[in-house]
C-alpha positions as CSV (number, residue, x, y, z in Angstrom):
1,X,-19.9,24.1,-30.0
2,X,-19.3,20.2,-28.8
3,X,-15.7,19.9,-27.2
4,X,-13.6,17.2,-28.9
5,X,-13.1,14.4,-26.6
6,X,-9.3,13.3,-25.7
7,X,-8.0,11.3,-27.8
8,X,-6.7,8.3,-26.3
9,X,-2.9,7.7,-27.7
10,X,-2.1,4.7,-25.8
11,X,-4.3,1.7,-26.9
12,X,-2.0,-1.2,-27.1
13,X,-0.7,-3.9,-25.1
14,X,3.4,-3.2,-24.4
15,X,5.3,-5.6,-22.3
16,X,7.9,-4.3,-19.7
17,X,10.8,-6.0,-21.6
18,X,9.8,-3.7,-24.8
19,X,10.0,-0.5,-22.8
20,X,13.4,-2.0,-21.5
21,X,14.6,-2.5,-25.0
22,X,13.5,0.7,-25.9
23,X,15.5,2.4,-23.3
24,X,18.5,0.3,-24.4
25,X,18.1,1.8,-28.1
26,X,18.2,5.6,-26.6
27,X,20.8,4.4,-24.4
28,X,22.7,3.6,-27.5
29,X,23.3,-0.5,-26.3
30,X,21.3,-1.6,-29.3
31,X,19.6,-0.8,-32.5
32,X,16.0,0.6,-33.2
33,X,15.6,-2.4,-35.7
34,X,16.6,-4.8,-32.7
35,X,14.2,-3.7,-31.0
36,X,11.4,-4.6,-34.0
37,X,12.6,-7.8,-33.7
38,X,11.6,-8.4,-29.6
39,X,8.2,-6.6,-30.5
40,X,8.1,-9.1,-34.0
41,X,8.9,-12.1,-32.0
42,X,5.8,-11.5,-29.7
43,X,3.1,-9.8,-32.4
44,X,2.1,-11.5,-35.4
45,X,0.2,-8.7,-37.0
46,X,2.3,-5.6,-39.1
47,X,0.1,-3.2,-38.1
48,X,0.2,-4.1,-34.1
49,X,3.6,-4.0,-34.8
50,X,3.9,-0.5,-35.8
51,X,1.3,0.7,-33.6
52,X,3.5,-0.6,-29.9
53,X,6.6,0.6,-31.7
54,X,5.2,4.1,-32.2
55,X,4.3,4.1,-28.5
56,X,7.3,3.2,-27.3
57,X,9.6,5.4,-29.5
58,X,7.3,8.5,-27.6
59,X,8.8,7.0,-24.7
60,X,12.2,7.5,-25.6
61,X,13.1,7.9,-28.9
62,X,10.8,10.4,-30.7
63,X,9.5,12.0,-27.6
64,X,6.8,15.1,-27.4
65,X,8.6,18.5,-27.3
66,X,7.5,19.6,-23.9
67,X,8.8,16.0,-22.6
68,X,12.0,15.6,-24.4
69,X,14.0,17.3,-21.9
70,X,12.5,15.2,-19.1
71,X,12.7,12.3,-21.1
72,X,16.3,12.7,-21.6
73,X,16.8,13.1,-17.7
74,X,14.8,9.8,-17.4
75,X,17.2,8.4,-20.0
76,X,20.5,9.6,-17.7
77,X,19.3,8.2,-15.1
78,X,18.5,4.7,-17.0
79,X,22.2,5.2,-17.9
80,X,23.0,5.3,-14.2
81,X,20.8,2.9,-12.2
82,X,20.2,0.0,-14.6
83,X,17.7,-2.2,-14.4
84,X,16.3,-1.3,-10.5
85,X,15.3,1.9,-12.7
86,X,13.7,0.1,-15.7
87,X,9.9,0.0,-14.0
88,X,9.5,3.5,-12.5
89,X,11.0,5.1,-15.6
90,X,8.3,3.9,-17.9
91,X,6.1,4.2,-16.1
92,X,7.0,8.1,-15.2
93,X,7.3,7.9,-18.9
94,X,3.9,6.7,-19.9
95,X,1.9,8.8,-17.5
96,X,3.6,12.3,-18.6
97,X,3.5,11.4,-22.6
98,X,0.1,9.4,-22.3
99,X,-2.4,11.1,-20.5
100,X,-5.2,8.0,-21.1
101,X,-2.6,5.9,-19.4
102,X,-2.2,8.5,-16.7
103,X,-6.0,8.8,-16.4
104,X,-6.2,5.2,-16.1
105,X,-3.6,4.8,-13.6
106,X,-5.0,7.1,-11.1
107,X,-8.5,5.8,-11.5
108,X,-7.3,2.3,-10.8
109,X,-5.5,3.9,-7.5
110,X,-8.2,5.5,-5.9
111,X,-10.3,2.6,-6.2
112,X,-7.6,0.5,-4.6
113,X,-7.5,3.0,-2.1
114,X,-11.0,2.6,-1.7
115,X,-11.6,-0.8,-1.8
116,X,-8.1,-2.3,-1.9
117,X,-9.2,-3.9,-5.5
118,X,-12.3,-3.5,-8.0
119,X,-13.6,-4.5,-11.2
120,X,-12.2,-3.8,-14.9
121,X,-15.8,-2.9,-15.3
122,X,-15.5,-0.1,-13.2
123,X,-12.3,1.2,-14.3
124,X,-13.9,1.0,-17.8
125,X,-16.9,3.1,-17.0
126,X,-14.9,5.5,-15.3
127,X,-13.3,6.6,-18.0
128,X,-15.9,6.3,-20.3
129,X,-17.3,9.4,-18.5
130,X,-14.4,11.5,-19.5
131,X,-13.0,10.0,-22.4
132,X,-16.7,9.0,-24.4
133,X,-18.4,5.8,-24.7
134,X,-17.0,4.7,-27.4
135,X,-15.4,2.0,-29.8
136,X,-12.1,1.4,-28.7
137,X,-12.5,3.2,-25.0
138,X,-12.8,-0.2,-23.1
139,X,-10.5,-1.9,-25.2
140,X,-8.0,0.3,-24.7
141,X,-8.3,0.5,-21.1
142,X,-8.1,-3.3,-21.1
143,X,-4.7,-3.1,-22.9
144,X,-3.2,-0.7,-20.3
145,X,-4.5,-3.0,-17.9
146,X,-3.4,-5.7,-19.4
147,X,0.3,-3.9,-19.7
148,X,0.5,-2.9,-15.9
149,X,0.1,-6.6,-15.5
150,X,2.9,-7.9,-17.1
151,X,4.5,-4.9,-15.4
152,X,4.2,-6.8,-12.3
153,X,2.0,-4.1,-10.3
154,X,-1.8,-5.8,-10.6
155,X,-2.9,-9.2,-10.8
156,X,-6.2,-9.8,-12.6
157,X,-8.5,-12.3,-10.4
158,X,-11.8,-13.8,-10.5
159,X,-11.3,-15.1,-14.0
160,X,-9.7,-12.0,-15.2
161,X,-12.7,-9.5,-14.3
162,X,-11.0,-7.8,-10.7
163,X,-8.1,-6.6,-10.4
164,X,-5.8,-5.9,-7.3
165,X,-2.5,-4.1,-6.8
166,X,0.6,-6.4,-5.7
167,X,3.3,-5.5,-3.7
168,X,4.4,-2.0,-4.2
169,X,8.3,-1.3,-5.5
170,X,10.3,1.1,-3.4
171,X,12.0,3.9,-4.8
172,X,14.6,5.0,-2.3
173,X,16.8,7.2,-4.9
174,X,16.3,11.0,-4.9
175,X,17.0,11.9,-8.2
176,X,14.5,8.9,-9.2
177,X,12.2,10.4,-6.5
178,X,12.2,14.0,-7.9
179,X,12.2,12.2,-11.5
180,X,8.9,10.0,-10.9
181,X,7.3,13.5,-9.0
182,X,8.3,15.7,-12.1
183,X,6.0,13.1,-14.1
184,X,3.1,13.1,-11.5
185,X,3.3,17.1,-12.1
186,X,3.4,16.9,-15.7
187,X,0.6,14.4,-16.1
188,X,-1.6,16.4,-13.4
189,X,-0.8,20.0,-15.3
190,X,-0.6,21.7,-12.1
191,X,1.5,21.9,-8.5
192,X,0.7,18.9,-6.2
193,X,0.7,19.2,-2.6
194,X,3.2,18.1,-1.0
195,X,1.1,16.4,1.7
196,X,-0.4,14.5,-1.3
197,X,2.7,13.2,-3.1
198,X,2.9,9.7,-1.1
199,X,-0.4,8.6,-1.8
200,X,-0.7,9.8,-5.7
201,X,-2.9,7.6,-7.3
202,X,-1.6,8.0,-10.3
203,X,1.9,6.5,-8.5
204,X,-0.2,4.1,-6.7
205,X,2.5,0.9,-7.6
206,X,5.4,2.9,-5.9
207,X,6.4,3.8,-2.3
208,X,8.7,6.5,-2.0
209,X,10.7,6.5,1.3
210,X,12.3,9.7,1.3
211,X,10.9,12.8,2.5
212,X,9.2,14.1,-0.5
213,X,9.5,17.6,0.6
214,X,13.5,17.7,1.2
215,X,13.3,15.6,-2.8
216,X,11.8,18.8,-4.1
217,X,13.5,21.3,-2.6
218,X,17.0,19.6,-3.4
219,X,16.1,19.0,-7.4
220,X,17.1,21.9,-9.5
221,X,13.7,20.9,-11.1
222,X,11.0,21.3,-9.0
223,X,10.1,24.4,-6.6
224,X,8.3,23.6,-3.2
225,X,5.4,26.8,-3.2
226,X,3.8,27.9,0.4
227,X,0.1,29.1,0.9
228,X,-0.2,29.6,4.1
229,X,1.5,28.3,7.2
230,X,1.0,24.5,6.6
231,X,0.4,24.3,2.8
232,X,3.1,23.3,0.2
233,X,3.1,22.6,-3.4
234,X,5.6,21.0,-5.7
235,X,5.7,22.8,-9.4
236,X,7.7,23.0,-11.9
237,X,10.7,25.4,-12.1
238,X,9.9,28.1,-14.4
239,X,12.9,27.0,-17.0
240,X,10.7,23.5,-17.0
């Protein structure tokens, strides 16, 4: 019997201010329908309409079950931080609810790691291989593309066919630290090593300058695993 293949959950185009305004509605600072009205102002179609509102009420507002305890963490700390907090929260957001926009993420980061940019065509064909070639697949890797752009972490060059990473945004909190971690864990579905956790690709837009292990150990969230003398891993707690 033929495997279903993923389905692919995040195929739209959602601009950074959006996912702000969203986090203001869960925050309580405005109103679900004032948020309709930023998306409105920006899409013409209804359907369009519905379909980024959807996507962003996962986020934050009608969140999965096994996220919406996270979520709500992400929320508290939204509450907390402000605006400095806006990017890496919806980020850690869309990677743990979305796993096409995870798998896209962390293709596009080893690929910058590899060749410090590359072309949408590869990205595309990349996940073509695990998602299907399909209608819709390279669109929708275009849209999350095209998202992360106006997120201000890739520029689209050579008339919009390459793509390269800009400057990467510190995260020097460490309860935003062991938040954006949680996510990387709960989009990978497994413990990371620790050794791993600065280079993620899946995190490639952030640097994270505190030590990732003392992070983890400290947040009543995560659990630092040994195998061996010099192996660590970062999981979940048990209650997570």
């Amino acid at each position: 019997m033929t495997e279903p293949l993923p389905r692919i959950g995040f195929d739209r185009y959602v601009e950074l201010d959006w996912c702000r305004g969203a986090l203001h509605v869960a925050a309580g600072r405005i109103t679900l329908e004032d948020l309709k009205d930023t998306v409105a102002n920006s899409l013409t179609g209804t359907e369009s309409r519905r379909k980024s509102v959807d996507i962003l009420k996962r986020f934050w507002l009608n969140p999965f079950p096994d996220t919406a305890d996270f979520l709500q963490r992400g929320i508290r700390l939204f509450n907390q931080q402000g605006e400095p907090a806006v990017l890496p929260l919806t980020w850690g957001a869309a990677i743990s609810t979305y796993p096409f926009f995870g798998k896209t993420a962390e293709i596009t980061g080893r690929l910058f790691r590899l060749h410090s940019d590359c072309t949408i065509n590869e990205v595309q064909r990349r996940i073509a291989e695990i998602y299907g070639d399909r209608n819709g697949v390279s669109r929708a890797v275009s849209r999350v593309l095209q998202s992360q752009e106006k997120w201000g972490v890739i520029e689209r060059i050579d008339k919009k066919k390459r793509i390269t990473p800009l400057a990467p945004v510190i995260v020097d909190d460490e309860e935003l630290t062991a938040w954006l971690i949680e996510a990387a864990i709960r989009y990978a579905g497994k413990p990371l090593a620790v050794q791993s956790l600065q280079t993620l690709p899946v995190l490639f837009p952030f640097i994270m300058t505190n030590s990732l292990s003392y992070v983890a150990s400290n947040s009543p969230n995560l659990a630092l695993r040994s195998e061996g003398p010099s192996n660590q891993f970062v999981a979940l707690c048990e209650n997570n």
